[in-house]
C-alpha positions as CSV (number, residue, x, y, z in Angstrom):
1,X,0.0,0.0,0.0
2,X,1.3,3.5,-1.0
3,X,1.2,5.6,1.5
4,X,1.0,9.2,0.6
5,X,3.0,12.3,2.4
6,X,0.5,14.6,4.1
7,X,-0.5,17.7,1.9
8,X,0.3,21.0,3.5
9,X,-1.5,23.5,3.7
10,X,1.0,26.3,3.6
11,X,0.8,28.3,-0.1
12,X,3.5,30.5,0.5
13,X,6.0,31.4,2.7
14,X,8.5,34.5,3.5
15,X,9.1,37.2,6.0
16,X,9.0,40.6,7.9
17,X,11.0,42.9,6.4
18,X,12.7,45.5,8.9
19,X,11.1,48.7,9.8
20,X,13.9,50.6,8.0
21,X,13.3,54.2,6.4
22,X,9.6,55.6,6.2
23,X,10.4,57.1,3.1
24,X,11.2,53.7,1.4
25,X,14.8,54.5,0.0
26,X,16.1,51.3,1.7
27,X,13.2,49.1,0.1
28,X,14.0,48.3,-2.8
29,X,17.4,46.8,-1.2
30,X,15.3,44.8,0.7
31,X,13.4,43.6,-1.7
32,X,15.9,42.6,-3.6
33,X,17.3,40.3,-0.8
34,X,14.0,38.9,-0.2
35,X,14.0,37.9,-4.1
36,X,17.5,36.5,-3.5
37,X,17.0,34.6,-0.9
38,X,14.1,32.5,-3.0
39,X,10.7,33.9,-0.7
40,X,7.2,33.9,-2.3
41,X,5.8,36.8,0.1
42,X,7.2,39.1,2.3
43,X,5.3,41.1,5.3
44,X,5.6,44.9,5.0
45,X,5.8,46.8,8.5
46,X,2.8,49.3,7.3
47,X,2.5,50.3,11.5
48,X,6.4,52.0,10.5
49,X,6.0,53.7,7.6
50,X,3.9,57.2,7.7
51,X,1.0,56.7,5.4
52,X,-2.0,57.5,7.6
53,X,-2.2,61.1,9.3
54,X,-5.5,60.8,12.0
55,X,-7.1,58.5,10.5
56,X,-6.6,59.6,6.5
57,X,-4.7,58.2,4.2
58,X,-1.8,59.9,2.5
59,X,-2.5,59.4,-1.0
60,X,0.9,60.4,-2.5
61,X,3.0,58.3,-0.1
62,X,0.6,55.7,-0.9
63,X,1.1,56.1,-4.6
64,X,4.8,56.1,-3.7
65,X,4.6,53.3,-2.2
66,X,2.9,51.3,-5.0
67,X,5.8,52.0,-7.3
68,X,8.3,51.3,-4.9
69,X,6.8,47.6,-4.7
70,X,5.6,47.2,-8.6
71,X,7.7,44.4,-11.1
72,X,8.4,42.2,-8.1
73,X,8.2,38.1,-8.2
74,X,6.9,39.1,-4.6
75,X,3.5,38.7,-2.9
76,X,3.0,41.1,0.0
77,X,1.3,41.1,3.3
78,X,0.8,43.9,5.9
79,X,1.0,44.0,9.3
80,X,-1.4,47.0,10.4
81,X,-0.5,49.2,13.2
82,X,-0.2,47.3,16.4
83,X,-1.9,49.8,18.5
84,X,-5.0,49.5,17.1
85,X,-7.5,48.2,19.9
86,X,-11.2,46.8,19.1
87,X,-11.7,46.4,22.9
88,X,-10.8,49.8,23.7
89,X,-13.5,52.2,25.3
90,X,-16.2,53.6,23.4
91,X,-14.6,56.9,23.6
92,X,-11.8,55.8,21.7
93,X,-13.2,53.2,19.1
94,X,-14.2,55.4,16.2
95,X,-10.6,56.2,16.1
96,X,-9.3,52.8,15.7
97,X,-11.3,52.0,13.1
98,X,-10.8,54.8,11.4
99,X,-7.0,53.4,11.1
100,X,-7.9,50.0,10.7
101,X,-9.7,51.1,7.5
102,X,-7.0,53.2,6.1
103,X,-4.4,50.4,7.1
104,X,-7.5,48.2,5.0
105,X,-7.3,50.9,2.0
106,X,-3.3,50.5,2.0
107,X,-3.6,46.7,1.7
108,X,-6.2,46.8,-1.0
109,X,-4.1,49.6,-2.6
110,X,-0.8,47.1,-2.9
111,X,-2.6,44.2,-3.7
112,X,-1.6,42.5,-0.3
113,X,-4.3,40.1,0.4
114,X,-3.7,40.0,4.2
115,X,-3.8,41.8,6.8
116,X,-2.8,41.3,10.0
117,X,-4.0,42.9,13.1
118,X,-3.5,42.5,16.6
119,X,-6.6,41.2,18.7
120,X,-7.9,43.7,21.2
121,X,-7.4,44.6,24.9
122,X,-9.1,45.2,27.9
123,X,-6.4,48.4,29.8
124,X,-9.2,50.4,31.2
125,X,-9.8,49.3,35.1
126,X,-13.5,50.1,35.0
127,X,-14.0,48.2,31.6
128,X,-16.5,44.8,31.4
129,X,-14.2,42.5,29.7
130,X,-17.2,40.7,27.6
131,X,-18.8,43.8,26.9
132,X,-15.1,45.0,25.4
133,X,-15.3,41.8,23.2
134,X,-18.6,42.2,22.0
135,X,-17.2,45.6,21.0
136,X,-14.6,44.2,19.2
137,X,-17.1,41.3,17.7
138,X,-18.8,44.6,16.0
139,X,-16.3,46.4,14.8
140,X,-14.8,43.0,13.2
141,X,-18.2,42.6,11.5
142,X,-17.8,46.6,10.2
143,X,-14.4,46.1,8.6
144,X,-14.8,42.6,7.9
145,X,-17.4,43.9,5.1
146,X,-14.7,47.2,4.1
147,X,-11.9,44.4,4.0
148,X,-14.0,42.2,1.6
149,X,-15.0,44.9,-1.0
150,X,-11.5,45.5,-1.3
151,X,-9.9,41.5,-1.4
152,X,-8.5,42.0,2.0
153,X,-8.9,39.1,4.5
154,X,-8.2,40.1,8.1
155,X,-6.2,38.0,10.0
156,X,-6.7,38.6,13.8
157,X,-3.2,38.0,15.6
158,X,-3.4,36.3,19.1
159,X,-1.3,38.5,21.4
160,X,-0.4,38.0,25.3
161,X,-0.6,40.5,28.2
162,X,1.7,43.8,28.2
163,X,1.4,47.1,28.8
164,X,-0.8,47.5,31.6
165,X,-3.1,44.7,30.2
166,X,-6.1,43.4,32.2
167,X,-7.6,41.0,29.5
168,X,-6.8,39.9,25.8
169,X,-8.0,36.4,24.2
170,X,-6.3,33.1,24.9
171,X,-5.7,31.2,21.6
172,X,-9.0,29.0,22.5
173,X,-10.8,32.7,23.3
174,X,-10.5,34.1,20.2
175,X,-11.2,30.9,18.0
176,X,-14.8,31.2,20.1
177,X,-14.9,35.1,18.7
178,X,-14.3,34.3,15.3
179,X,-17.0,31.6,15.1
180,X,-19.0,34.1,16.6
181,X,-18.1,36.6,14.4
182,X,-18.4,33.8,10.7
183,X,-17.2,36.6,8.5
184,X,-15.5,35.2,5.3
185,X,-12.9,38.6,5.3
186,X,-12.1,37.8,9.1
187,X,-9.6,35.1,10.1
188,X,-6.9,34.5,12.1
189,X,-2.7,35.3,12.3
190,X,-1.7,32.4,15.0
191,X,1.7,33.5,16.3
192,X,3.2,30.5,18.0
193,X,5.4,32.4,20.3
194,X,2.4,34.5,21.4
195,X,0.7,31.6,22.2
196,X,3.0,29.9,24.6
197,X,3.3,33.6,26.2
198,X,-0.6,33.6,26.9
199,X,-1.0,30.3,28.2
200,X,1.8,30.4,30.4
201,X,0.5,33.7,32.1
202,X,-3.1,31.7,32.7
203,X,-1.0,28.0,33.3
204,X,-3.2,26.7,29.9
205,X,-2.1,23.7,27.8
206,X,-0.5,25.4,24.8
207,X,-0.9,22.6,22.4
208,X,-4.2,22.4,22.8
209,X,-4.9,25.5,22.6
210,X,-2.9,26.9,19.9
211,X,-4.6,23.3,17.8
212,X,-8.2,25.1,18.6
213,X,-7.1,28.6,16.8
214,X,-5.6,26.5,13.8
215,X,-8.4,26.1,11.6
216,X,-9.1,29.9,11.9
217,X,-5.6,30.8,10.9
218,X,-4.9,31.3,7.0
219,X,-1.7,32.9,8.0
220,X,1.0,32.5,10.8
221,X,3.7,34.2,12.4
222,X,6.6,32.2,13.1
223,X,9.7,32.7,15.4
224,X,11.0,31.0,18.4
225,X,10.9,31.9,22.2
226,X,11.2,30.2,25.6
227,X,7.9,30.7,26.0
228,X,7.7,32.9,29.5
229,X,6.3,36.4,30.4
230,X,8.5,38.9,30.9
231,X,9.2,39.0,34.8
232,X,13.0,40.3,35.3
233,X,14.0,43.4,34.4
234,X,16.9,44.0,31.9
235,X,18.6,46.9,30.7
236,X,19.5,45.6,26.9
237,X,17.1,43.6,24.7
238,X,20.0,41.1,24.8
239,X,19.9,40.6,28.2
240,X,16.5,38.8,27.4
241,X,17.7,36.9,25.4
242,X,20.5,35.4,27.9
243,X,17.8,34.8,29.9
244,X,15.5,33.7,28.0
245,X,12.4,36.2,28.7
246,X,9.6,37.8,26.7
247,X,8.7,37.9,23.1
248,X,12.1,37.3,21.8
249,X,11.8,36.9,17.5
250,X,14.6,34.4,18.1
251,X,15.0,31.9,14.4
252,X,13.8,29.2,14.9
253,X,15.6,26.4,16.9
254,X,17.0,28.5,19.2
255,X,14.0,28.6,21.6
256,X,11.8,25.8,23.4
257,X,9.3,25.9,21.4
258,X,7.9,22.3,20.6
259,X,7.6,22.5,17.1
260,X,7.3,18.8,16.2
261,X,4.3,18.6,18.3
262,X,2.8,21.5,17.2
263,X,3.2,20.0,13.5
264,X,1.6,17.0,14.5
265,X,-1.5,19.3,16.4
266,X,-2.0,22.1,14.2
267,X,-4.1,21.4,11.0
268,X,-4.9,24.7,8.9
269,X,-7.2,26.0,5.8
270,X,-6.0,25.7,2.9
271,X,-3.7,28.6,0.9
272,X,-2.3,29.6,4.5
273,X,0.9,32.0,4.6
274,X,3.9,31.5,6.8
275,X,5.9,34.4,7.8
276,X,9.1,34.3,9.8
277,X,9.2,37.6,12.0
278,X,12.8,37.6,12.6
279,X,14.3,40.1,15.3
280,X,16.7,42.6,13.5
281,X,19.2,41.9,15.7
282,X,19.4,38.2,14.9
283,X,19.0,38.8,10.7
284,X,22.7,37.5,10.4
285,X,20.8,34.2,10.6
286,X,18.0,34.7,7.9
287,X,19.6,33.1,4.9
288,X,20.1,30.1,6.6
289,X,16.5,30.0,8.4
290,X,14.7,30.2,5.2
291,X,15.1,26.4,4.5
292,X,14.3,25.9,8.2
293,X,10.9,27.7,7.6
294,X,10.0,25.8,4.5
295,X,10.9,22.4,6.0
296,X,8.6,23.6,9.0
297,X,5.9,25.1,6.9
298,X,5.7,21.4,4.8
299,X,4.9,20.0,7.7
300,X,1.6,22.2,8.5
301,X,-0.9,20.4,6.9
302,X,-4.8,20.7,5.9
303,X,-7.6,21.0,8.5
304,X,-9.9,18.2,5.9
305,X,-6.3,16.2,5.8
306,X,-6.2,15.6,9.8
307,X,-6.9,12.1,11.4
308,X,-10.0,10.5,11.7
């Protein structure tokens, strides 16, 4: 009997470029390592580069940055700005959205089909934590339907507690908001390394629940970490990673993470994109974790293609 290798379901994969110049003099460079290096997408850092003014778009800069990223063998993705908050207070909603669109403008604009976004948070001490996410639930539904007139799929990135943070969804959590939400334009960024962050501040089984936000998430952020909350303080971002604290962007190997069970757990729509978010300081190593990433993102396979 023949026995057939597992189909994954990873389309594409690539990564984050660096923040670099707002103007975009430094991206064509970039680009052109990204095409060297053999990637089918990469992730442009949108939240870094000054296209929005209060809410508007800048339509030159815009227009700019169109031509800056025309002729490329390149597919593109955008991470939105990470400050915007769903959850936030009434007061302050209308203005994320507001950004969220333009950041939903900018993707449609490039011809980047996804966009990711960071889930929302609960700061505010007098805030109801499931009236913030019915809140959020909403405003999903609002640009969910701008997203989709435009061929932009949001894709909702589980985050942990930072900042001043009272709540923000476990990977399980938002799974349950999405189904709530059943928006074809809304779907999921699972970053591992988030993940294991968020479960170890509640003491949750990550496996299980990064396998329940899988099926939602047509695109993923990968990058290694030790998994732990920041607790110690540190003077130099490299003193975090001696001790192995925090959201780190480390390649991949170098942390904890499990990720030979999580290939085994994780099953995924179909046409999902893998991105490595690789911490500047570490990009000596990018050349040689591209292959790593592939190898990894063959093993990811379909959500239909799982066990009986």
């Amino acid at each position: 009997m023949l026995m057939h290798a597992p189909v994954s379901a990873v389309r594409a994969t690539g990564y984050s470029l660096r923040e670099g110049s707002p103007e975009f003099d430094d991206l064509g460079p970039a680009l052109d390592e990204a095409e060297a290096l053999g990637v089918n997408v990469v992730e442009l850092p949108v939240y870094a580069w000054h296209l929005i003014v209060g809410g508007t778009l800048l339509d030159d800069r815009v227009a700019d940055l169109r031509r800056a990223l025309a002729g490329r063998a390149l597919d593109y993705t955008v991470h939105g700005p990470l400050s915007i908050n769903l959850m936030d207070i009434p007061e302050r909603l209308g203005r994320h959205e507001a950004v969220l669109k333009a950041a939903i403008e900018i993707s449609g604009a490039i011809g980047a089909g996804h966009l990711v976004m960071h889930t929302g948070m609960v700061r505010d001490q007098h805030d109801d934590f499931e009236v913030a996410y019915s809140r959020q639930r909403d405003a999903l539904q609002r640009a969910g339907d701008i997203a989709a007139g435009l061929g932009v799929t949001l894709c909702v990135e589980n985050v942990f507690r930072f900042g001043g943070t009272r709540e923000t969804a476990t990977p399980s959590k938002l799974a349950g908001e999405l189904e709530a939400i059943d928006h074809k334009a809304v779907k999921a960024t699972l970053d591992f390394s988030h993940a294991y962050i968020r479960c170890a501040e509640n003491r949750l089984d990550p496996l299980a629940e990064i396998a329940a936000l899988a099926p939602h998430a047509v695109h993923l952020h990968l990058h290694d970490s030790f998994g732990r909350p920041t607790e110690m303080w540190t003077f130099d971002p490299a003193e975090a990673v001696a001790f192995g604290e925090g959201d780190l962007h480390l390649p991949i190997g170098w942390g904890s993470i499990d990720w030979d069970a999580l290939a085994k757990a994780c099953h995924f729509p179909p046409e999902t994109i893998a991105i490595m978010e690789l911490n500047p300081r570490h990009w000596r190593e990018l050349a040689a974790q591209i292959p790593v990433l592939g190898a990894l993102a063959a093993r990811f396979s379909l959500a239909s293609a799982q066990p009986a």
